[in-house]
C-alpha positions as CSV (number, residue, x, y, z in Angstrom):
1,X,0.0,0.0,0.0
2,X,0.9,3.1,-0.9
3,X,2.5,5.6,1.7
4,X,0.5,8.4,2.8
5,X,3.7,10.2,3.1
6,X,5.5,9.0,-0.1
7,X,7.5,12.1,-2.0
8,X,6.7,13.0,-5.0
9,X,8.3,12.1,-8.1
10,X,11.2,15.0,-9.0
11,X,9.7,16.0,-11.5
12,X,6.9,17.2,-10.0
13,X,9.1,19.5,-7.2
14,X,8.9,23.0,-7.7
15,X,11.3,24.5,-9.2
16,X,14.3,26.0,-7.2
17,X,14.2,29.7,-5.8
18,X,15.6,32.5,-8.2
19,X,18.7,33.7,-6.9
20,X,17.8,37.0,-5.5
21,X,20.6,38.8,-7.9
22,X,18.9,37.5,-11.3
23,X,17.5,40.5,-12.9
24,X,14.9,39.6,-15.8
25,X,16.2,41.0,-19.2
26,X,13.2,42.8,-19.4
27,X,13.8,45.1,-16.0
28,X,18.1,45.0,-17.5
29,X,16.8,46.9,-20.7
30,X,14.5,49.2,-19.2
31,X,17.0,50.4,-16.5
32,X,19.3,50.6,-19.7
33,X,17.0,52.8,-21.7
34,X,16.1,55.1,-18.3
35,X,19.6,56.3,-18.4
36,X,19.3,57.7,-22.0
37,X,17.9,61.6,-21.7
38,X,16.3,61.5,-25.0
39,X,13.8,57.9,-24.1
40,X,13.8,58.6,-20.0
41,X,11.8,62.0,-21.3
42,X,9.1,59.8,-23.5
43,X,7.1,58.9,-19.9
44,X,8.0,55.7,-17.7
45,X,5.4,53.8,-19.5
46,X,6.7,53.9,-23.0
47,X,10.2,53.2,-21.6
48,X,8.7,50.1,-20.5
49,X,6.6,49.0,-23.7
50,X,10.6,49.7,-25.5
51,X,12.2,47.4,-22.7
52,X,9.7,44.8,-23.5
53,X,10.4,45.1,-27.3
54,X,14.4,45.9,-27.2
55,X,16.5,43.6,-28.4
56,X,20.3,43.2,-26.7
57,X,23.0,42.8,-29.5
58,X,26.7,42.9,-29.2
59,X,29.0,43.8,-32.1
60,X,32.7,43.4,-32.8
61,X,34.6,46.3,-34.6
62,X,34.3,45.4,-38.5
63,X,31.0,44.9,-38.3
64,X,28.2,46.4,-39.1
65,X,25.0,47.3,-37.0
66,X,22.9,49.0,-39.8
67,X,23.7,49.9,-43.2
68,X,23.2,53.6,-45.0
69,X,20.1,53.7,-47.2
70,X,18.3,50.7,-45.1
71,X,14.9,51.5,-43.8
72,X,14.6,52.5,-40.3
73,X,13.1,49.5,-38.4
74,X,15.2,50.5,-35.4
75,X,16.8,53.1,-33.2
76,X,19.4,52.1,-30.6
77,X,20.9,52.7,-27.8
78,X,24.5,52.5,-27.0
79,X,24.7,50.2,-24.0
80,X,28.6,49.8,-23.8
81,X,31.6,50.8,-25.8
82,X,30.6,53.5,-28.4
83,X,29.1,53.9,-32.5
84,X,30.4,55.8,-35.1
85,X,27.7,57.0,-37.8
86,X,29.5,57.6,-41.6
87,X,27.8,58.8,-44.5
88,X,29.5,56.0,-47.1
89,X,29.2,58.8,-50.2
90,X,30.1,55.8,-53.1
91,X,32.9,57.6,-55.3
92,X,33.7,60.7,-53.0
93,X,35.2,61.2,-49.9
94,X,33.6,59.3,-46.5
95,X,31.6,61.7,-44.1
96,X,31.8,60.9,-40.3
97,X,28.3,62.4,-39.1
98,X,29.2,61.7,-35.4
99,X,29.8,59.5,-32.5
100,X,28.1,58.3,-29.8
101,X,28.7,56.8,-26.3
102,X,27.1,55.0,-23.7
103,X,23.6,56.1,-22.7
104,X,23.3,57.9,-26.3
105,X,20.3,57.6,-28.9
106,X,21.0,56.9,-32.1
107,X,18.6,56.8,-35.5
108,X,15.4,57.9,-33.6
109,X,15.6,61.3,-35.8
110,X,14.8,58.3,-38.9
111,X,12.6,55.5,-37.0
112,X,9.9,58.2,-36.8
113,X,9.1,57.9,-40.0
114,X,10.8,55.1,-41.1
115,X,12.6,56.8,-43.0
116,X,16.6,55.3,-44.7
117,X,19.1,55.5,-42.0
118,X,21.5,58.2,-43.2
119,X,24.8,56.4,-42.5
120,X,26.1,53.4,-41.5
121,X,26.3,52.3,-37.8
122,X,29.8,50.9,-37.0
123,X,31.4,49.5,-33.7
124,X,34.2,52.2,-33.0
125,X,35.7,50.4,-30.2
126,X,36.8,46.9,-30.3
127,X,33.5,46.2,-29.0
128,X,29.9,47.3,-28.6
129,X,26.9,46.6,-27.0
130,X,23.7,48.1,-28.0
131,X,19.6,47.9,-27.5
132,X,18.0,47.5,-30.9
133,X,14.5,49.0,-30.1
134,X,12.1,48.4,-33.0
135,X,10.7,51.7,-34.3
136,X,6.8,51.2,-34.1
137,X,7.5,51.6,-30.2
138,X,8.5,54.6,-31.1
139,X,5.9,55.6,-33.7
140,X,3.1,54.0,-31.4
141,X,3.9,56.3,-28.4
142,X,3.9,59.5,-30.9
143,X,0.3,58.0,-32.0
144,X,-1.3,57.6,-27.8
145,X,0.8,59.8,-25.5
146,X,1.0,63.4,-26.6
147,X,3.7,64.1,-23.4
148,X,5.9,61.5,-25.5
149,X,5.2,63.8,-28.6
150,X,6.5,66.8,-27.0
151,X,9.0,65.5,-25.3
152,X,10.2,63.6,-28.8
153,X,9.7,67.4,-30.9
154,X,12.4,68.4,-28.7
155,X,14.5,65.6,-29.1
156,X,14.7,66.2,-32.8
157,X,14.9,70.1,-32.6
158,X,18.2,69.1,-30.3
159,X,19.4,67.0,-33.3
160,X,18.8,69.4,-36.0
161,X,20.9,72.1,-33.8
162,X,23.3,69.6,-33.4
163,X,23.7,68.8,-37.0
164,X,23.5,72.3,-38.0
165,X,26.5,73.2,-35.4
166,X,28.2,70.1,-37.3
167,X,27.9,71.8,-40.7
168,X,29.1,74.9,-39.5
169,X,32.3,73.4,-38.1
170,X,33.0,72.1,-41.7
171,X,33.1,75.4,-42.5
172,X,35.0,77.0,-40.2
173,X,38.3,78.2,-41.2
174,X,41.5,75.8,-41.2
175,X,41.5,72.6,-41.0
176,X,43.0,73.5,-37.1
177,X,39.9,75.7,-36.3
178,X,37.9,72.3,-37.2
179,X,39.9,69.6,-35.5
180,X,40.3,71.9,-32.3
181,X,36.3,72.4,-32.2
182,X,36.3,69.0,-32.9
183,X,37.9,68.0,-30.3
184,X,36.5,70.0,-27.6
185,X,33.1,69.2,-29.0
186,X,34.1,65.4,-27.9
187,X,35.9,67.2,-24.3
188,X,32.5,68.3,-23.2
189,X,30.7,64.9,-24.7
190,X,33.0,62.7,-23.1
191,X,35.9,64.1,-21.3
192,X,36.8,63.1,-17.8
193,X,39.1,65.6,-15.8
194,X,42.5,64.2,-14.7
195,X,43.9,65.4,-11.2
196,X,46.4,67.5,-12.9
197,X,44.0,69.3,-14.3
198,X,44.2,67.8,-18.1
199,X,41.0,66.2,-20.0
200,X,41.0,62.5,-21.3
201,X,39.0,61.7,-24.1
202,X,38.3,58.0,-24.7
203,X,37.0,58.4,-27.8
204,X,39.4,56.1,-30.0
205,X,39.0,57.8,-33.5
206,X,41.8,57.2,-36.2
207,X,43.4,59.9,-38.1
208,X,41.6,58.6,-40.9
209,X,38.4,59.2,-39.1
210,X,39.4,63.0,-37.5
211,X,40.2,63.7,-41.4
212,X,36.6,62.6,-42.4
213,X,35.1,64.5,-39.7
214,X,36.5,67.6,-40.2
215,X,36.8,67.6,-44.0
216,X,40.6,67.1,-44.4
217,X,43.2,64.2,-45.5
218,X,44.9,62.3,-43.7
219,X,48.4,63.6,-44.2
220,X,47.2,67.5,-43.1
221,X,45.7,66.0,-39.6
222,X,48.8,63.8,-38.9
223,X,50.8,67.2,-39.5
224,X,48.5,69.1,-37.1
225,X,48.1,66.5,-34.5
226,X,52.1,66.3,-34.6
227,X,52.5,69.3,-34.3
228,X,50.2,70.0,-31.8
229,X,51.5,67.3,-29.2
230,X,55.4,68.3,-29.4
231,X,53.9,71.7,-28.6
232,X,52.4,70.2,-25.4
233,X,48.5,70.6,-26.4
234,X,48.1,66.9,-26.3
235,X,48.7,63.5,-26.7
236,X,46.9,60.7,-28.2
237,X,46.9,56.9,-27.4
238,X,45.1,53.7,-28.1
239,X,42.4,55.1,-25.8
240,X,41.8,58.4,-27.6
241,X,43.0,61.9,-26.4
242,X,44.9,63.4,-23.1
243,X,43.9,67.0,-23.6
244,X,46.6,68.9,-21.8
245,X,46.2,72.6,-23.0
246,X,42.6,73.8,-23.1
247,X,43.4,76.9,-23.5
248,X,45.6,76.8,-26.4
249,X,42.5,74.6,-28.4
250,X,39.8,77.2,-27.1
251,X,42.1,80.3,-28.5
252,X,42.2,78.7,-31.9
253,X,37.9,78.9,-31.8
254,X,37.4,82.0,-29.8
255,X,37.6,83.6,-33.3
256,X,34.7,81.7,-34.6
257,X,31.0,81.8,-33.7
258,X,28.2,79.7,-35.2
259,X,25.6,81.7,-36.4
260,X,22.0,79.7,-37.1
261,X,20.5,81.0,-40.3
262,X,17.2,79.6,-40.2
263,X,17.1,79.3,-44.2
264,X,18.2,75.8,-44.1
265,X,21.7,76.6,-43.9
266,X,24.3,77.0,-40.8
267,X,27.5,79.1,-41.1
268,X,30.7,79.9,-39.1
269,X,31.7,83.7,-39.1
270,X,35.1,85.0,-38.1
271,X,33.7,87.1,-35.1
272,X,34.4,90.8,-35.0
């Protein structure tokens, strides 16, 4: 006879306890995307209907996270390590629209609409990880919650004065008035202040990619970032840029102002 006592069969135990550290991947990506300005400011609740529909993907440098021309079924948002956007430009010289670290938003200004992503998304650092959000999260929220519309409008006007500051930049004056507001563009992006008072930048970007961003070859940016480091101004690394002279970088721009010409174009003028 049977016991009344007998244990159950294994497979009928419950299962063990979670281990009070496991976090779900859903709560992971939506503590991800609350540290990114531009999604945080869409309302707690659409952060959470992205977290649900994110997507974690890691990418090696070489390859590629989205391609130029594609349409926008995502927007991301850098997780670890950092993205470089480039305008391809078949036959012509590459354009690098920008870069972005940790906690940044990137392609959102395209997933509105769905619109063709206007460069391709490459790992700059070794490594990357991002959050692939699909962009009818995105479009959905614009459609219900008119906060998240708001607060989106003034995501994009952001972008467009960003841009426009970008364009202006690639006008500006020598190709060392660009590369030094280039590089203290990327000082107040990502610099971290050393105790003797320099500026690191770990933004690892090639002389091949400084020459693309500011409109120049290759051989006049090695010349000025030579140049520029046995004068003391700075030194470069694997890691990106030690900033040691501010002041001798913000004295090359102090010239230059960006004046916003709200006839679709943006301008640098010598100021007088």
């Amino acid at each position: 006879m049977d016991s009344l006592y007998a244990t159950s069969p294994v497979d009928d135990a419950p299962p063990p306890p979670t281990p009070a550290s496991y976090i779900s991947p859903t709560a992971r990506h939506e503590a991800l995307l609350r540290r990114s300005r531009l999604v945080a400011s869409l309302g707690l609740d659409v952060v959470r209907d992205m977290a649900q529909a994110a997507t974690s993907r890691r990418f090696m440098k070489g390859e590629t996270i989205w391609r130029a021309g594609t349409s926008a079924g995502h927007f991301l948002v850098v997780v670890s390590g950092m993205v470089k956007l480039v305008a391809p430009n078949p036959g012509l010289r590459q354009a690098l629209i920008d870069v972005f670290g940790p906690s940044e938003a990137v392609g959102y200004w395209v997933a509105v609409d769905g619109s063709p992503y206007i460069g391709d998304a490459l790992p700059l650092t070794a490594k990357v990880e991002v959050l692939l959000v699909p962009a009818n999260t995105l479009t959905h929220a614009m459609r219900t919650r008119p906060d998240a519309t708001l607060a989106l409008t003034h995501g994009l006007l952001e972008h467009t004065r960003t841009l426009r500051a970008k364009i202006a930049v690639m006008c500006a004056g020598s190709v060392e008035h660009r590369l030094a507001m280039l590089l203290l563009d990327l000082k107040a992006r990502f610099g971290d202040e050393d105790a003797d008072g320099s500026v690191i930048v770990q933004v690892p970007l090639s002389r091949g990619d400084l020459a693309i961003s500011v409109g120049a070859t290759v051989e006049t940016v090695i010349r000025t970032m030579s140049r520029w480091q046995k004068a003391g101004v700075l030194e470069t690394d694997a890691r990106g840029f030690v900033l040691r002279d501010l002041s001798a970088l913000e004295r090359l721009v102090e010239g230059f102002r960006v004046t916003a010409v709200y006839d679709g174009e943006a301008r640098a003028t010598a100021a007088s």
